[in-house]
C-alpha positions as CSV (number, residue, x, y, z in Angstrom):
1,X,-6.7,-182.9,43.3
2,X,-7.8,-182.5,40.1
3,X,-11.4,-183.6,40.8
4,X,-11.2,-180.7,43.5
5,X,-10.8,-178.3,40.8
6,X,-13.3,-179.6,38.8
7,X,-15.8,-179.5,41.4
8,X,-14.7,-175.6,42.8
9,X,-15.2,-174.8,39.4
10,X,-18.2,-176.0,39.3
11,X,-19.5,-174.4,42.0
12,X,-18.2,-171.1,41.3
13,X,-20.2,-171.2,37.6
14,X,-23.7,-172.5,39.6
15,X,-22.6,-169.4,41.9
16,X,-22.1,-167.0,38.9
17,X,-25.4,-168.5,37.0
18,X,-27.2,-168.3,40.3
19,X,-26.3,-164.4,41.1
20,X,-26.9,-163.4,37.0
21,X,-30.0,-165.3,37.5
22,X,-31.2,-163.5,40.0
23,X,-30.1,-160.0,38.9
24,X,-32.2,-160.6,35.4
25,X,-35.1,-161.2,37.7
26,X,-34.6,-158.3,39.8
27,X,-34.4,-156.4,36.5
28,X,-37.4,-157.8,35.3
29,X,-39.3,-156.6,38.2
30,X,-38.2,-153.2,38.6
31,X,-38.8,-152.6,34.8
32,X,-42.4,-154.4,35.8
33,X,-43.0,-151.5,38.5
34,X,-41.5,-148.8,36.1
35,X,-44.6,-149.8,33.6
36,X,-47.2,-149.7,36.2
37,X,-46.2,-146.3,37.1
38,X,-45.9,-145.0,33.6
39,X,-49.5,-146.9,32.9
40,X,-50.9,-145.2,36.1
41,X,-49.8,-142.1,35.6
42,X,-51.2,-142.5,31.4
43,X,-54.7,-143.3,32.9
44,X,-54.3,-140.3,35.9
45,X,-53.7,-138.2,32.6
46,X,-56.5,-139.4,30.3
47,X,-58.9,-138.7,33.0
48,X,-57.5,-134.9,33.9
49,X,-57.9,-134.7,29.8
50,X,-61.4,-136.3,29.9
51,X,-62.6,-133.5,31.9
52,X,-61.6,-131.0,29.6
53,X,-62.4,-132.5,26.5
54,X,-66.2,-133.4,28.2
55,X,-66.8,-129.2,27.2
56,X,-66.1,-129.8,23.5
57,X,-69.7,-130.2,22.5
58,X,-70.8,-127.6,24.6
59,X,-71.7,-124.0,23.8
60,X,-71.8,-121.7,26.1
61,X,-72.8,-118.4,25.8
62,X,-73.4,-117.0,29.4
63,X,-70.1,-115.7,31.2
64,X,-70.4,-117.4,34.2
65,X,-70.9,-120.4,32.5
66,X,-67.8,-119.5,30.5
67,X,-65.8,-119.2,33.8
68,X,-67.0,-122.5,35.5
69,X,-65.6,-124.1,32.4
70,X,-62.2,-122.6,32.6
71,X,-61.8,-123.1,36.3
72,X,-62.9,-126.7,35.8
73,X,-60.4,-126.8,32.7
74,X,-57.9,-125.2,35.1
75,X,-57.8,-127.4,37.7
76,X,-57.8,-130.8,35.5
77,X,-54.6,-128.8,33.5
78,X,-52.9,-128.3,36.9
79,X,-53.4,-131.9,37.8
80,X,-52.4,-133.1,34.0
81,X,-49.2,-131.0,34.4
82,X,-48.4,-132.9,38.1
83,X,-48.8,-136.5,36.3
84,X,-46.4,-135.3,33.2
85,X,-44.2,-134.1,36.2
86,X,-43.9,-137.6,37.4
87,X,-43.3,-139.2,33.9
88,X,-40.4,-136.5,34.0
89,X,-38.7,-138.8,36.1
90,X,-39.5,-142.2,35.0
91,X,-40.5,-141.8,31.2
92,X,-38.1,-142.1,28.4
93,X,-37.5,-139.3,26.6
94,X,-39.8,-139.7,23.6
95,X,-42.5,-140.4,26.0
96,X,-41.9,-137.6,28.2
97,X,-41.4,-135.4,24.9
98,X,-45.3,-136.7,23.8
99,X,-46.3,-135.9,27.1
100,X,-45.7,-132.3,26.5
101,X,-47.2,-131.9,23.5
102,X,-50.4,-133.1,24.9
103,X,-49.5,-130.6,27.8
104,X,-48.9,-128.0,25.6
105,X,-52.3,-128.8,23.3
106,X,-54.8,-128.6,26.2
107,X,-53.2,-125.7,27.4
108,X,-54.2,-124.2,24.2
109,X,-57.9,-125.1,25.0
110,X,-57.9,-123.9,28.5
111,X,-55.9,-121.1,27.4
112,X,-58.6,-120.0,24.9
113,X,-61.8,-120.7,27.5
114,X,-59.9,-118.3,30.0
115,X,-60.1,-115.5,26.7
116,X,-63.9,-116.8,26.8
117,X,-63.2,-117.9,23.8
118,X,-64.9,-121.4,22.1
119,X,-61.8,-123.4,20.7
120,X,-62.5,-124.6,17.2
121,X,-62.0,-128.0,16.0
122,X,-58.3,-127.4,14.7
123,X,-57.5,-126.8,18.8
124,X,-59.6,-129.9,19.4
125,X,-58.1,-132.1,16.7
126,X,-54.5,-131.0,17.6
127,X,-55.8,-132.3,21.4
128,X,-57.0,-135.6,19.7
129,X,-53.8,-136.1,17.3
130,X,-51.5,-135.3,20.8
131,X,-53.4,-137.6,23.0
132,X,-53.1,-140.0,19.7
133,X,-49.5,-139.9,19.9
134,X,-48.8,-139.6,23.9
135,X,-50.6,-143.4,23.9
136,X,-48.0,-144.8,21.3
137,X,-45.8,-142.8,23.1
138,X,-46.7,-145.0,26.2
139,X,-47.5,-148.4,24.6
140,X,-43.6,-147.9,22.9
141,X,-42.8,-146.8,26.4
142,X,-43.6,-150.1,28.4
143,X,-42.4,-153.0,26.0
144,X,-40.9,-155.4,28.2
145,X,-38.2,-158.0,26.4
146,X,-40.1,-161.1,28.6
147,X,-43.3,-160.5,26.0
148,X,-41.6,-160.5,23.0
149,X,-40.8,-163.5,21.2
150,X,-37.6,-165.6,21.9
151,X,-35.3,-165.9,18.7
């Protein structure tokens, strides 16, 4: 009788350390897809804010010139502001915060091409320092406890 005990109770704690096993690992992979997303939608952003940032050098004095800028500013801040969007849901909050602020920056920029107006390089370092931050933001963001080191 005893040795029944012994051996239920053993196979309820392989049970237990079984189903705790395999709940870590399911945690571990969802947190894996989390960070592809939020790396995803980091790259999705750095190429909307590659297309605006591709103008910097460039002066342009003719108006239509001017307005093929802003349109093409425009469009890469509407499709910056969908990716942000989407870190809305699955970003932390300092990351989404960061996110923002990068939102808020090139807005700035575009904001000023639509005036017809060259952005100086305070507007364009303010872009560079938010971008800056938004990747620390992101590499914070997606530390997962499997590649840090074991005590």
């Amino acid at each position: 009788m005893i040795a029944g005990a012994f051996l239920l109770a053993g196979a309820v704690l392989a049970l237990l350390a079984i189903a705790l096993s395999d709940r870590r690992k399911l945690n571990r992979e969802d947190r894996r897809r989390w960070d592809r997303e939020i790396r995803d939608t980091y790259l999705e952003i750095t190429r909307h804010l590659a297309r605006i940032t591709a103008f910097r050098y460039q002066v342009l004095t003719d108006e239509d010139e001017r307005q093929l800028r802003y349109q093409a500013g425009a469009y890469a801040l509407a499709g910056m502001r969908e990716q942000v969007a989407m870190l809305e849901v699955i970003g932390t909050p300092a990351l989404i915060a960061k996110a923002h602020e990068l939102e808020d920056r090139t807005g700035v920029v575009v904001s000023l091409w639509h005036e017809l107006i060259n952005p100086g390089k305070p507007e364009y370092r303010a872009l560079h320092t938010a971008r800056n931050e938004f990747l620390d933001a992101v590499k914070d963001s997606i530390r997962v406890e499997q590649y840090q080191p074991r005590p």
